[in-house]
C-alpha positions as CSV (number, residue, x, y, z in Angstrom):
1,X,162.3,-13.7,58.3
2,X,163.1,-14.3,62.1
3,X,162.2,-12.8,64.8
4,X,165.5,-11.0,65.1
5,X,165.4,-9.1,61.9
6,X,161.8,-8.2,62.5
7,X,163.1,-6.3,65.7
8,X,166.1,-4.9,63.9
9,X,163.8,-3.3,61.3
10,X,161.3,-1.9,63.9
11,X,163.9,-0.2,65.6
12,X,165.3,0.9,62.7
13,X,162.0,2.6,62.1
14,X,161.7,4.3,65.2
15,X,159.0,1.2,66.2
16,X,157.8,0.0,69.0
17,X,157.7,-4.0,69.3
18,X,154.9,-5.4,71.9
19,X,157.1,-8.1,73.7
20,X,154.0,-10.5,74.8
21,X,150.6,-10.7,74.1
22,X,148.0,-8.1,76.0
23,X,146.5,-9.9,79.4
24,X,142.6,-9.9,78.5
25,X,140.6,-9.9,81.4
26,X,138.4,-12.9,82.4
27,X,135.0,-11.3,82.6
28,X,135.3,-10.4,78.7
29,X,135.5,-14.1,77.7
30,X,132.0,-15.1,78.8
31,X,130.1,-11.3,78.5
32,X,126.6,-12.6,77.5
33,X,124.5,-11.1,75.1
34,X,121.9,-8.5,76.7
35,X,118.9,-8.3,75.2
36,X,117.7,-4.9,73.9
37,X,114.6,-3.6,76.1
38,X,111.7,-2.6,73.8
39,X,110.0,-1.2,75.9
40,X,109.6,1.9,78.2
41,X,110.5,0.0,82.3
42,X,111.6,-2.9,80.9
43,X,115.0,-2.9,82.1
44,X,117.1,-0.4,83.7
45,X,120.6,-0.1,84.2
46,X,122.1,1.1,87.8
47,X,125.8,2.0,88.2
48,X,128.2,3.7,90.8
49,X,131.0,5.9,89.9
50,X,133.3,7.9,91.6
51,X,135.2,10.6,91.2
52,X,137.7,13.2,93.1
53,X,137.5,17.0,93.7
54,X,140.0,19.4,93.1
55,X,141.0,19.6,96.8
56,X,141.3,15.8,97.0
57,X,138.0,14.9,98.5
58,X,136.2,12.4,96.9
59,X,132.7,11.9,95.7
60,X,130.9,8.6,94.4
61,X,127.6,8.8,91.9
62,X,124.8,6.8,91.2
63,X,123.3,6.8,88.0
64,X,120.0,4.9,87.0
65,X,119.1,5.0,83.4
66,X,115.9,3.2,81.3
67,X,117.4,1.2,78.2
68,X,114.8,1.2,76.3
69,X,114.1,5.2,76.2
70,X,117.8,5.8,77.5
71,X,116.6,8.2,79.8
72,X,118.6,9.3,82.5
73,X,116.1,8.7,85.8
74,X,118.5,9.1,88.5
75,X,121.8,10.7,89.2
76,X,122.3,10.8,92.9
77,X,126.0,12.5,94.5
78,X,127.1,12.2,97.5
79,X,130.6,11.6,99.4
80,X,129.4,8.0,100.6
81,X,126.1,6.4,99.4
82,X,124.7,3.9,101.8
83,X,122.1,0.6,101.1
84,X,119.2,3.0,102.4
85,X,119.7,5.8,100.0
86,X,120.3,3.8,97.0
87,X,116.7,2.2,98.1
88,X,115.2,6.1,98.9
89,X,116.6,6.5,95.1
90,X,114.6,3.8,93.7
91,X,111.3,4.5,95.8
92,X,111.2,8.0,94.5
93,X,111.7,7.0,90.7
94,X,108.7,4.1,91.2
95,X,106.6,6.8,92.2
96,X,107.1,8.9,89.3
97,X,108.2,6.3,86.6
98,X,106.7,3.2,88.0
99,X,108.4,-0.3,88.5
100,X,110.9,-2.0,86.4
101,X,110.5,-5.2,85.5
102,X,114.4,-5.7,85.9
103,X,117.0,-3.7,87.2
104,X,121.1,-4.1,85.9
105,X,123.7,-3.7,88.2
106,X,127.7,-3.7,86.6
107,X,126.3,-5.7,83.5
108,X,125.6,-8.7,85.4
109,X,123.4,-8.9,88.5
110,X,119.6,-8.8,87.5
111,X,117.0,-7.9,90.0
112,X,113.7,-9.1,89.0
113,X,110.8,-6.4,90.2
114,X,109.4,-8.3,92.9
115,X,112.2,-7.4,94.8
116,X,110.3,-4.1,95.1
117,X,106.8,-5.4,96.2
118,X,106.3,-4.1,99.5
């Protein structure tokens, strides 16, 4: 069969024919394999999101969360979230959870914990 039978049949059918492969992104090629954290501030993960409010206004989120116990520590909202809070964030959870030994930012940057002696 050639290719132009194959697309006479699929539109026969009602089908939908994808006309070139699907662009896979770069970052997905070389993902390295994370290591599971076993155990309780091994590792956490940090991450930003944003999001937009009904009247167009919109609002970012940062969420910090303990692999190992996959406990939410942190979920802090706010319309812009400077360097200083993000740090304010992390000072408050040390105090209650104590240090990390590595923090994950985006599934690629890790901080090692000495970056919060001090």
């Amino acid at each position: 069969m050639n290719h132009k039978r194959v697309y006479r049949l699929y539109r026969e059918e009602g089908l939908a024919m994808r006309k070139r492969p699907p662009r896979r992104r770069k970052a997905c090629l070389k993902r390295d394999l994370r290591p599971l954290a076993v155990e309780k501030n091994e590792c956490w993960s940090m991450d930003f999101m944003s999001d937009e409010l009904f009247d167009g206004r919109r609002i970012r989120l940062l969420t910090i969360v303990d692999n190992h116990t996959r406990e939410s520590l942190a979920i802090y909202i706010g319309q812009r979230i400077r360097g200083c809070e993000v740090v304010e964030v992390l000072e408050r959870i040390v105090k209650d959870q104590g240090r990390p030994r590595m923090i994950r930012v985006d599934n690629v940057l890790s901080l090692e914990s000495s970056f919060f002696s001090g």
